[in-house]
C-alpha positions as CSV (number, residue, x, y, z in Angstrom):
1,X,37.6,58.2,10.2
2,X,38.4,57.6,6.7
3,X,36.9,60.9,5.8
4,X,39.5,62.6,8.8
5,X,43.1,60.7,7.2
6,X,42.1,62.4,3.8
7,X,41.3,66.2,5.2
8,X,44.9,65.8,6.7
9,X,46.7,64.9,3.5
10,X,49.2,67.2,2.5
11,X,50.7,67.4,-0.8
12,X,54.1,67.4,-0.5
13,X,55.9,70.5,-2.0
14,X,52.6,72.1,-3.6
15,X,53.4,75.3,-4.5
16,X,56.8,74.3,-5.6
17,X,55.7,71.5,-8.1
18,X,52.7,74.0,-9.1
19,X,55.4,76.6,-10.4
20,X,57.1,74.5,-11.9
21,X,54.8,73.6,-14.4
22,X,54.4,77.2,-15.4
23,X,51.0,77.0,-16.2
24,X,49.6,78.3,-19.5
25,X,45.7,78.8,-18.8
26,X,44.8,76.9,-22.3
27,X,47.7,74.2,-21.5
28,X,46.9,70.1,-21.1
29,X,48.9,69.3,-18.4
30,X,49.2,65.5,-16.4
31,X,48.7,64.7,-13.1
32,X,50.5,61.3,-13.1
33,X,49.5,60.3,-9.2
34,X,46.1,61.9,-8.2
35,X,46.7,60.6,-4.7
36,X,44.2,63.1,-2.8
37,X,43.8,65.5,-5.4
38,X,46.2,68.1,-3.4
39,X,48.5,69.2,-6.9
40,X,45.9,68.4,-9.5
41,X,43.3,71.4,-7.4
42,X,45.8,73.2,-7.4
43,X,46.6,72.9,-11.2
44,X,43.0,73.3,-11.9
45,X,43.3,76.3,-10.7
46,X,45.5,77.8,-12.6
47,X,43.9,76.8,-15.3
48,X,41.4,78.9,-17.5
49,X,38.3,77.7,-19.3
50,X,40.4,75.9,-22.2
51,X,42.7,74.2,-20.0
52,X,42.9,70.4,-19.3
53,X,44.2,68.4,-16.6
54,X,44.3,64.6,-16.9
55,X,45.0,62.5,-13.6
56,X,45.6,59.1,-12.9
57,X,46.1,56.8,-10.0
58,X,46.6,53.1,-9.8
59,X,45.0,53.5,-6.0
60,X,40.8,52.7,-6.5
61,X,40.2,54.5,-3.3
62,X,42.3,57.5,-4.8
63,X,39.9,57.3,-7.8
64,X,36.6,57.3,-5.8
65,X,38.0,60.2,-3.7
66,X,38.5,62.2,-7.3
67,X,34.9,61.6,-7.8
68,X,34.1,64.7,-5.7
69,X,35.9,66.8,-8.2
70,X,33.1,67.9,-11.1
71,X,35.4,70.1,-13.5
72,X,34.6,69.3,-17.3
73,X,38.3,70.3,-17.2
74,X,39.1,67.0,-15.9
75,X,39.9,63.7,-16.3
76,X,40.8,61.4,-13.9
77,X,41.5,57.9,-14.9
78,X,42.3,54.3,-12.9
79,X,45.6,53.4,-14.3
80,X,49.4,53.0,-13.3
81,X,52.8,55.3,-14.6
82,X,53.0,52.8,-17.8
83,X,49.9,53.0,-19.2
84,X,49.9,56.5,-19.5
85,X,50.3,56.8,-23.3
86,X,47.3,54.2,-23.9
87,X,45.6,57.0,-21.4
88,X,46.3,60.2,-23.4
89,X,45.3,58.7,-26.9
90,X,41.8,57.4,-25.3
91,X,41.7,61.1,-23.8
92,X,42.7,62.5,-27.4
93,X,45.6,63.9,-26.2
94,X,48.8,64.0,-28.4
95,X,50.6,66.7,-26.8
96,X,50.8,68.1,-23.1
97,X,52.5,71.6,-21.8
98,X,53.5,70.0,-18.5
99,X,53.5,66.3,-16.5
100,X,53.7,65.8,-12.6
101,X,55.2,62.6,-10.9
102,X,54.4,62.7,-7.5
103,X,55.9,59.4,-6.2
104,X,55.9,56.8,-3.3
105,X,52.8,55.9,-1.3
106,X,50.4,58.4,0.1
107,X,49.7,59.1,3.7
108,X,45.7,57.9,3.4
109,X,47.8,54.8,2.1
110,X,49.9,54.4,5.3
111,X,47.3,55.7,7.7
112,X,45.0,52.8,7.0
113,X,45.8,49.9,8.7
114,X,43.8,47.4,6.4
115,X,46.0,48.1,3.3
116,X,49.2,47.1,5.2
117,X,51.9,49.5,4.4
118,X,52.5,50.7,7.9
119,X,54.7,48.6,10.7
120,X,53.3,50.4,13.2
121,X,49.6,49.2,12.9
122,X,48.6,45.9,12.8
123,X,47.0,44.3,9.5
124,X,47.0,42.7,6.7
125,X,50.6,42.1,4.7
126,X,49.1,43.5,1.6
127,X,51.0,46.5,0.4
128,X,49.4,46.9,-3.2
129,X,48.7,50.6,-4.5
130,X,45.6,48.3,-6.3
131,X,44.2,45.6,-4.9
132,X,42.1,44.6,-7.9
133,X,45.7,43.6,-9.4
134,X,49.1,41.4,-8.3
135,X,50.2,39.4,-5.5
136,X,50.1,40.4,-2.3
137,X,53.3,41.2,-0.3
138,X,52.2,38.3,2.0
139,X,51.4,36.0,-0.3
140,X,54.9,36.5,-2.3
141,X,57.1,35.4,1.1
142,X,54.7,32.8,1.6
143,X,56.7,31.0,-1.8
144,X,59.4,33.0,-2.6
145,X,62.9,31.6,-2.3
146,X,65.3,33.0,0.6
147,X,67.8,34.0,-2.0
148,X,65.1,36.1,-3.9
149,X,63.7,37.5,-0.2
150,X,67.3,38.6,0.5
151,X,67.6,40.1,-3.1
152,X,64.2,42.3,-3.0
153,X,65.5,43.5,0.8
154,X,68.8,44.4,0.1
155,X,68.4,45.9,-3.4
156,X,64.7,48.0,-3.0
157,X,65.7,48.4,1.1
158,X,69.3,49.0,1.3
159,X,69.1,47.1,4.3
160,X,72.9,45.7,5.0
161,X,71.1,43.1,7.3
162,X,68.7,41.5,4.3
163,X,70.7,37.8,4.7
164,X,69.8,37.2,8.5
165,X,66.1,38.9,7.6
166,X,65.5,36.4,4.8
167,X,66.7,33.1,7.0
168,X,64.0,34.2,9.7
169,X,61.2,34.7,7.2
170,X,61.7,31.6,5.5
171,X,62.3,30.2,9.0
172,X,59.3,31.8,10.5
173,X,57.0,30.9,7.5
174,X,57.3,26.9,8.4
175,X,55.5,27.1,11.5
176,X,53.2,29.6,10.9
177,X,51.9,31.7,7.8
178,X,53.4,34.9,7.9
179,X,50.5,37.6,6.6
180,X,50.2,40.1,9.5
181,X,52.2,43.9,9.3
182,X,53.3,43.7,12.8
183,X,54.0,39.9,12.8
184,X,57.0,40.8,10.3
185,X,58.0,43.7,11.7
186,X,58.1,42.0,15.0
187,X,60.3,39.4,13.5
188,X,62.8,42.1,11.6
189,X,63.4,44.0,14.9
190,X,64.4,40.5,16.1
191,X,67.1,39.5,13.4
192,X,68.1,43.5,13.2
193,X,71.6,43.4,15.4
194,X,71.4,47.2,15.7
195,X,69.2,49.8,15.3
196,X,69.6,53.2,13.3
197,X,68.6,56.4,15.7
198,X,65.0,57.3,14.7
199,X,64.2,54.7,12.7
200,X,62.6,51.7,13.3
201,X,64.4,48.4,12.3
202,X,61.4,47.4,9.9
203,X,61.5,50.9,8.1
204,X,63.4,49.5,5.4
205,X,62.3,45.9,4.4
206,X,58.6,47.5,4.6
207,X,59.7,49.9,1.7
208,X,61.5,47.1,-0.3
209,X,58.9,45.0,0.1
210,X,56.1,47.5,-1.2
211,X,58.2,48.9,-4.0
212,X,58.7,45.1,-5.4
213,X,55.3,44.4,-5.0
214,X,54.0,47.5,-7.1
215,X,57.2,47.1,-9.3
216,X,57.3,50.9,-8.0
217,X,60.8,51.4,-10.1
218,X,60.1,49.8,-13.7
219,X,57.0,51.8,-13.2
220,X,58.6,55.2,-13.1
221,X,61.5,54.0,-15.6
222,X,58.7,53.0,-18.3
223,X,56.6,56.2,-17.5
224,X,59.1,59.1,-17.9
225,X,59.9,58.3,-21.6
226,X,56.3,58.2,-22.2
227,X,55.4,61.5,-20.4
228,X,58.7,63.5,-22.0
229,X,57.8,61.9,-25.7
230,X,54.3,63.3,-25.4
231,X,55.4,67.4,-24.0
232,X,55.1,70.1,-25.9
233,X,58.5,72.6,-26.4
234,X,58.8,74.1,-23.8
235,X,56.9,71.6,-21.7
236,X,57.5,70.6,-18.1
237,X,58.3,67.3,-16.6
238,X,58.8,67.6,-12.6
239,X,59.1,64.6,-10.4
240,X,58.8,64.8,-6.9
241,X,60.9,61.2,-5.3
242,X,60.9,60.4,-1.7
243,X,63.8,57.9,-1.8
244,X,67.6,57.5,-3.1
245,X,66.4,54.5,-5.5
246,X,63.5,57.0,-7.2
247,X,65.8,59.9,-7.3
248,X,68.4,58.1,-9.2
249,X,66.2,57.1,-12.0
250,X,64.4,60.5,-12.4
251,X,68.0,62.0,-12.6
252,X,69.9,59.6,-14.8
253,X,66.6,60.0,-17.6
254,X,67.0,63.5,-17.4
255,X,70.6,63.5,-18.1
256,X,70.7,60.9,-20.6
257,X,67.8,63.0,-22.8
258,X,70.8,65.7,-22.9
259,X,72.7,66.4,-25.5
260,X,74.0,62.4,-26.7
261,X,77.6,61.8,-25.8
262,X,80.1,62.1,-29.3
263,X,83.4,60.8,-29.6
264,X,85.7,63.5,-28.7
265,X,87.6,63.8,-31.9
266,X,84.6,64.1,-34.0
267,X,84.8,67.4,-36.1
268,X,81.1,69.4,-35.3
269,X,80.6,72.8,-34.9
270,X,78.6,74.3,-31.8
271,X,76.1,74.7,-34.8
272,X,76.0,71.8,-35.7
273,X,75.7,69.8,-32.1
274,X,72.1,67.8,-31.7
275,X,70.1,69.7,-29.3
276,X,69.3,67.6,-26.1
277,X,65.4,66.6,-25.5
278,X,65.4,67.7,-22.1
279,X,67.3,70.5,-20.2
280,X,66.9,70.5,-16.5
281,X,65.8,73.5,-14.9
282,X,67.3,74.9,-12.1
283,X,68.8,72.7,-9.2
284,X,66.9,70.1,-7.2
285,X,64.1,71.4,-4.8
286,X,63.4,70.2,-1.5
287,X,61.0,71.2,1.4
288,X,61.3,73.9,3.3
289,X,62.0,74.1,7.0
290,X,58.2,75.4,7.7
291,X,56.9,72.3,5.5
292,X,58.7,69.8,7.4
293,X,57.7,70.9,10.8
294,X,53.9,70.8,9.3
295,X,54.4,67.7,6.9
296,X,57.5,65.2,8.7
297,X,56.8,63.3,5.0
298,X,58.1,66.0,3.1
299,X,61.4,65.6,4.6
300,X,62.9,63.2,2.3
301,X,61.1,65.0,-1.2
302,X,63.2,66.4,-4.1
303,X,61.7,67.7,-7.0
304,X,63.2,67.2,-10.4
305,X,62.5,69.5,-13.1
306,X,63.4,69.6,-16.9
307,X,62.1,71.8,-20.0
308,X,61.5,69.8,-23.5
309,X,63.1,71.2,-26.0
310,X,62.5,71.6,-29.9
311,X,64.4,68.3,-30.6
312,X,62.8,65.6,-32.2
313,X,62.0,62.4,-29.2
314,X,64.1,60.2,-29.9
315,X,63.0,56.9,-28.8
């Protein structure tokens, strides 16, 4: 069955995230989330017989699926977004001609009940990307403070109902432990008032609660200086976000590696202006109607792409 979830994995936005690393066929490019392996094959083979691609995923199942690809091209490593530049030095790597963000959680993530990400299948409240590391998503509301429960919910969910979903976890968690996926989604849709057309009343405190847990944003915010310090001129970053919170980080790095803001009145020519570090390339990129009817995920996907530039990183 397992085998069956990954066949049907679809990398979101392949082609498009492909492209936009125009490929040299002796570049070192970075796979930053291996998932299933959908963009880093497809980098691979692009690729000629000097080209490297280094992968990682903080997922062990991710990393035992990567085992079936054997390409001394490759690399694929078990780590998370931060520790990428402790990666490339043990890989030798001081430069790369292109890095790939593919974020959120993966559909062989969702699709299996025993990792708990989905509301719709019963299991266990888990939610880690790794298991081997962290606090569980269960185990955190089993202690956690109502005022910090309402916090996580309303800031990483959006969710404009977080203060009555709080009360009825802490209230629920006297009675009984609370550890089961549909056990809390049961008891959202209860303190949910109203529900929004096509979505599920648990859809958002299920994403809050998984980004907190796998500190999904200070991941991405500590990663992308790391990835852009390390590329190449003329090197490509491109992130592919699936949610507003993602998106908004991704965009702000980009425009604050621009060209720095100067007081208005200061006397520089065009000549003289400090290049930016990153340019952006072309507008934001989402799926196409044909992908969404074959992939519903890729509905809420934008890619973000930038170009380094000759500039000196500065940190």
């Amino acid at each position: 069955m397992a085998e069956q979830r990954e066949s049907e994995h679809c990398a979101v936005l392949l082609s498009e995230a492909v492209a936009a690393l125009a490929i040299r066929a002796d570049g070192v490019y970075l796979d930053a989330t291996f998932g299933r392996g959908g963009h880093s094959r497809a980098i691979l083979a692009e690729l000629g017989a000097q080209g490297r691609l280094i992968a990682l995923d903080r997922d062990p199942e991710a990393v035992a699926a990567g085992r079936a690809i054997a390409d001394p091209r490759f690399s694929l490593v078990h780590a998370q977004f931060s520790e990428l530049g402790p990666v490339l030095d043990a890989q030798g790597v001081a430069q790369l001609d292109g890095a790939l963000f593919d974020l959120g959680v993966s559909s062989p993530q969702i699709d299996d009940a025993s990792r708990g990400f989905s509301f719709r299948m019963d299991g266990p409240l888990d939610m880690r990307m790794d298991p081997t590391r962290g606090e569980s998503a269960g185990d955190w509301l089993a202690h956690a403070s109502e005022s910090d429960i309402r916090e996580v919910i309303k800031d990483y969910g959006e969710e404009r109902f977080a203060k009555q979903i709080a009360a009825a976890i802490v209230a629920a968690r006297a009675t009984e432990p609370l550890g089961r996926t549909r056990q809390l989604a049961k008891l959202v849709g209860e303190a949910v008032r109203t529900r929004e057309a096509g979505q599920d009343p648990a859809t958002r405190t299920f994403q809050a609660l998984r980004i907190f847990v796998n500190r999904e944003l200070e991941e991405v915010s500590l990663s992308l200086p790391q990835a852009a310090a390390r590329l190449a001129a003329g090197g490509r970053l491109a992130v592919i976000s699936f949610h507003s919170l993602e998106d908004r980080i991704v965009k702000r790095f980009i425009r604050a590696s621009g060209v720095p803001e100067l007081p208005r009145d200061l006397p520089l020519r065009a000549s003289e202006m400090p290049l930016p570090l990153l340019e952006p390339v072309g507008r934001a990129v989402k799926a196409s109607t044909l992908e969404v009817r074959d992939n519903p995920r890729a509905r809420s996907a934008t890619l973000r792409i930038a170009r380094r530039t000759a500039a000196p990183w500065r940190n």
